[in-house]
C-alpha positions as CSV (number, residue, x, y, z in Angstrom):
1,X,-6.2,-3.2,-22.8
2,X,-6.8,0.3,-24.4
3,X,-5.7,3.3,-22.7
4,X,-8.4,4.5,-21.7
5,X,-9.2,1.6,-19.2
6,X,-5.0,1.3,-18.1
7,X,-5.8,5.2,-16.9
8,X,-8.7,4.2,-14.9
9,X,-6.8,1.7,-14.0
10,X,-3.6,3.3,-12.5
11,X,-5.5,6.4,-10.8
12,X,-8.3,3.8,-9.1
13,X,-5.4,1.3,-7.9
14,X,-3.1,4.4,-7.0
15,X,-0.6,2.9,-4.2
16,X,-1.6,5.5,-1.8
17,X,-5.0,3.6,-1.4
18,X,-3.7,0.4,-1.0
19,X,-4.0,0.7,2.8
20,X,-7.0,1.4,3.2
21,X,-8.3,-1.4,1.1
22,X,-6.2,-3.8,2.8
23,X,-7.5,-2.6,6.1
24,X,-11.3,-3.1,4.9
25,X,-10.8,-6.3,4.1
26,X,-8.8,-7.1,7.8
27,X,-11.5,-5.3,9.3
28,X,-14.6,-7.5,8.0
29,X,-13.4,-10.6,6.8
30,X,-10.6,-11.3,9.0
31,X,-10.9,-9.0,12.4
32,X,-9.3,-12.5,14.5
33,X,-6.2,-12.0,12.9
34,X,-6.0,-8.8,13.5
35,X,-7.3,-8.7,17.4
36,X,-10.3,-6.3,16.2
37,X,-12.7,-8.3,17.0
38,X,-14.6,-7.3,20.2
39,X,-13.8,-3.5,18.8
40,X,-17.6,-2.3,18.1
41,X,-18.6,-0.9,14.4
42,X,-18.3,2.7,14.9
43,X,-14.7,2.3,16.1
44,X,-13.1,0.5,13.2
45,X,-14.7,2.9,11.0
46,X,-12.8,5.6,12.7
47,X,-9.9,3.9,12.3
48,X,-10.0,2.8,9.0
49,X,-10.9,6.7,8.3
50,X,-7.8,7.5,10.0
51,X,-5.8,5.0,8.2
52,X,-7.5,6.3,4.8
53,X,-6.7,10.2,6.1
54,X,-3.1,9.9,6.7
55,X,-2.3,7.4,4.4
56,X,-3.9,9.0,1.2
57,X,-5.2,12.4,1.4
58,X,-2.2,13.9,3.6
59,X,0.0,12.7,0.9
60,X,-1.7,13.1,-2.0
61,X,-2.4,17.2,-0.5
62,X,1.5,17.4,0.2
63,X,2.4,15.8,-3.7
64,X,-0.1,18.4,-5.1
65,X,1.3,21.2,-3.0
66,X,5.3,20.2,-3.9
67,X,3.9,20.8,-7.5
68,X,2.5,24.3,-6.7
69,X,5.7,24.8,-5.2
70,X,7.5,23.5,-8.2
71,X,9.3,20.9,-6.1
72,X,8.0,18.5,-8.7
73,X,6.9,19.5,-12.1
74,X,4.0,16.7,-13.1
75,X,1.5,15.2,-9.7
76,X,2.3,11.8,-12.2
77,X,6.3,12.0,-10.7
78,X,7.5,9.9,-13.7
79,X,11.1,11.3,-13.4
80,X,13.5,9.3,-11.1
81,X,14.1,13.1,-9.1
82,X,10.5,13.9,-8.3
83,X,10.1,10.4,-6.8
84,X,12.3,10.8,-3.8
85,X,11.0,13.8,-1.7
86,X,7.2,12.6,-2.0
87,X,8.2,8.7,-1.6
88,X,10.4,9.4,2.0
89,X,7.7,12.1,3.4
90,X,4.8,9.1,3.0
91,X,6.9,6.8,4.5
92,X,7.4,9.1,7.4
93,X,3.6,9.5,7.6
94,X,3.5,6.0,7.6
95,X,5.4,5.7,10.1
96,X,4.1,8.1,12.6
97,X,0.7,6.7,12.2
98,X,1.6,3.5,13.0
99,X,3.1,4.9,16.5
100,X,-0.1,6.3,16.9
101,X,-1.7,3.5,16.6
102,X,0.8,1.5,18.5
103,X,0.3,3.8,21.3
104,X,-3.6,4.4,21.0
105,X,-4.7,1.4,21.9
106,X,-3.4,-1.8,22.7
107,X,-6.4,-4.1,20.4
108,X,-4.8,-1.6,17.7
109,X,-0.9,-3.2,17.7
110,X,-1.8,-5.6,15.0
111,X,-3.1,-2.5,12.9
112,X,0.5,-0.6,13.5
113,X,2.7,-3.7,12.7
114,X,1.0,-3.7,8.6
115,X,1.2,0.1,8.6
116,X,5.5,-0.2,9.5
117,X,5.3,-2.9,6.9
118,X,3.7,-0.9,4.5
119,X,6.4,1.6,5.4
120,X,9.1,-0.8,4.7
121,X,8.0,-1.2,1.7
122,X,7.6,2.6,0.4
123,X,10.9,3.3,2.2
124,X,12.8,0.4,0.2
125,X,10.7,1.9,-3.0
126,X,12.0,5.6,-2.5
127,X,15.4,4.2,-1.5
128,X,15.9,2.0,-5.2
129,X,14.3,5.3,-6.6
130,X,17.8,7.0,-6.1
131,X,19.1,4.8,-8.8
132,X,16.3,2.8,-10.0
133,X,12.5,3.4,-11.4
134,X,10.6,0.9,-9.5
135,X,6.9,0.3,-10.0
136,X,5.4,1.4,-6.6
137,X,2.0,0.6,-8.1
138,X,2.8,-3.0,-8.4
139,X,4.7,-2.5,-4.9
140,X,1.3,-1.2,-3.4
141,X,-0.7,-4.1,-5.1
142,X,1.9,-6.7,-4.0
143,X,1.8,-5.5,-0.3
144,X,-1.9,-6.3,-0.2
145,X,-1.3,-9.8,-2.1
146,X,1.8,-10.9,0.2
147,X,0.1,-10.0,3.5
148,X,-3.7,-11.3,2.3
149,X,-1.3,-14.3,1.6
150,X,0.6,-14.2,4.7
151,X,-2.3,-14.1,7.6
152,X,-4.3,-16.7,5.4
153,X,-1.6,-19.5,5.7
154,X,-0.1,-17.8,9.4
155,X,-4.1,-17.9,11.0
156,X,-5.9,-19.9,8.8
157,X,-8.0,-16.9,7.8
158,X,-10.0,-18.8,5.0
159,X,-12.0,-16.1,4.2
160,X,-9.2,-14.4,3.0
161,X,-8.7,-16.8,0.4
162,X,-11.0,-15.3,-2.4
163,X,-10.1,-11.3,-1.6
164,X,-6.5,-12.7,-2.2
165,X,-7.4,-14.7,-5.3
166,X,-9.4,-11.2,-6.5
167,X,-6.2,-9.1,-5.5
168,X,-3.8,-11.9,-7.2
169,X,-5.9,-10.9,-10.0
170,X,-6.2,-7.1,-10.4
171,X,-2.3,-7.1,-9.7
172,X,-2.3,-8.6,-12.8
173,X,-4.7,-5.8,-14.8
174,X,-2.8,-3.4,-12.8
175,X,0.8,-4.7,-14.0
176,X,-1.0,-4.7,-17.4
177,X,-2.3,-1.1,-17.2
178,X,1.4,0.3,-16.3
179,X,2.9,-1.5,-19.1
180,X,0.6,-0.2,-21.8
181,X,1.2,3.0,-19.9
182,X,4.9,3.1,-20.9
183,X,4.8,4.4,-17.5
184,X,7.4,1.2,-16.5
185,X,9.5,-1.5,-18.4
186,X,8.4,-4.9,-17.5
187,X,11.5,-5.7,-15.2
188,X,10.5,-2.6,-13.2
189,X,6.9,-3.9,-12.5
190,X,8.0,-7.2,-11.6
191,X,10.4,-6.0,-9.6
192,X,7.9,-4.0,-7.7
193,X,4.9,-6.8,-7.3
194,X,8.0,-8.9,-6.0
195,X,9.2,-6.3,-3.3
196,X,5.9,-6.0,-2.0
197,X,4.8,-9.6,-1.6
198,X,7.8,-10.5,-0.2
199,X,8.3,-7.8,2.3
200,X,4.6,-8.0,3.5
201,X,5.1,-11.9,3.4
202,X,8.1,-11.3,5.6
203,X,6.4,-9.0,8.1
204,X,3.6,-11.4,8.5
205,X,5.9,-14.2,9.1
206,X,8.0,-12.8,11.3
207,X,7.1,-9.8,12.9
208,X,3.3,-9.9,13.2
């Protein structure tokens, strides 16, 4: 893999947008699972612009205004210091969107359960951050894996099985780009793809 293509890579599969994708996929191949079903075309659109709103472009504004501020000194955060602050304010988003959903409508309580366990897993990613550079874009990629993985065996969702052999697969390239990135060692993107299945695997299992 050249450079060139790992760049691409890490800025299309950027963890902030993992939500979103995951949610398009719920949405339209699997809206059973997620009690969206008799919810009509115009309003999962809104939602999913919602969770696309708060879950990437109010913290990707906030990361670029800490580095106007000269909180952080690169948008890339590839020190252990400038990971912190931007990792615990998503996870608060996070978290306060799944209330909202929680609380907007009951059809929606499916939707805020995978949004809080998307927030476990940034919160446990900024928390190992204090001593630790995980990967959290092997962490975003392995949320979507482990809970693709989790409502396919939990519901049967068999049309779930290729999005989750396709996102089994870009972890892979993604894992790949970040390596020939010297952006992480290999232990640190392991360690990431494994904190994000088994989390989300976990939520599903348990919680959802």
């Amino acid at each position: 893999m050249n450079t060139r293509l790992a760049t691409f890579l890490s800025g299309t599969l950027h963890p902030l947008l993992m939500p979103t994708l995951l949610f398009l996929i719920l949405f339209f191949l699997a809206p059973v699972s997620l009690g969206v079903e008799g919810l009509d075309m115009t309003f999962k659109w809104i939602v999913i612009g919602f969770v696309f709103i708060y879950t990437f472009a109010i913290p990707a504004y906030l990361v670029y205004l800490l580095k106007r501020w000269g909180v952080i000194s690169s948008l890339k955060m590839e020190s252990l210091q400038e990971r912190r602050i931007p990792y615990l304010m998503t996870a608060v988003i996070y978290g306060i969107l799944g209330y909202f959903l929680y609380t907007k409508n009951s059809s929606l309580f499916a939707c805020a359960y995978i949004l809080w366990s998307i927030t476990l897993v940034i919160l446990c990613v900024a928390i190992i951050s204090f001593w630790w550079q995980i990967s959290a874009h092997a962490a975003g990629i392995g949320g979507v894996v482990g809970a693709l993985a989790g409502i396919l065996v939990k519901f049967g969702e068999g049309s779930l099985f290729i999005p989750l052999l396709c996102s089994m697969i870009i972890a892979g390239y993604l894992i790949g780009a970040r390596l020939q990135l010297n952006a992480h060692t290999p232990r640190q993107v392991w360690a990431g793809l494994s904190l994000g299945i088994i989390l989300s695997l976990m939520s599903v299992s348990y919680f959802f």
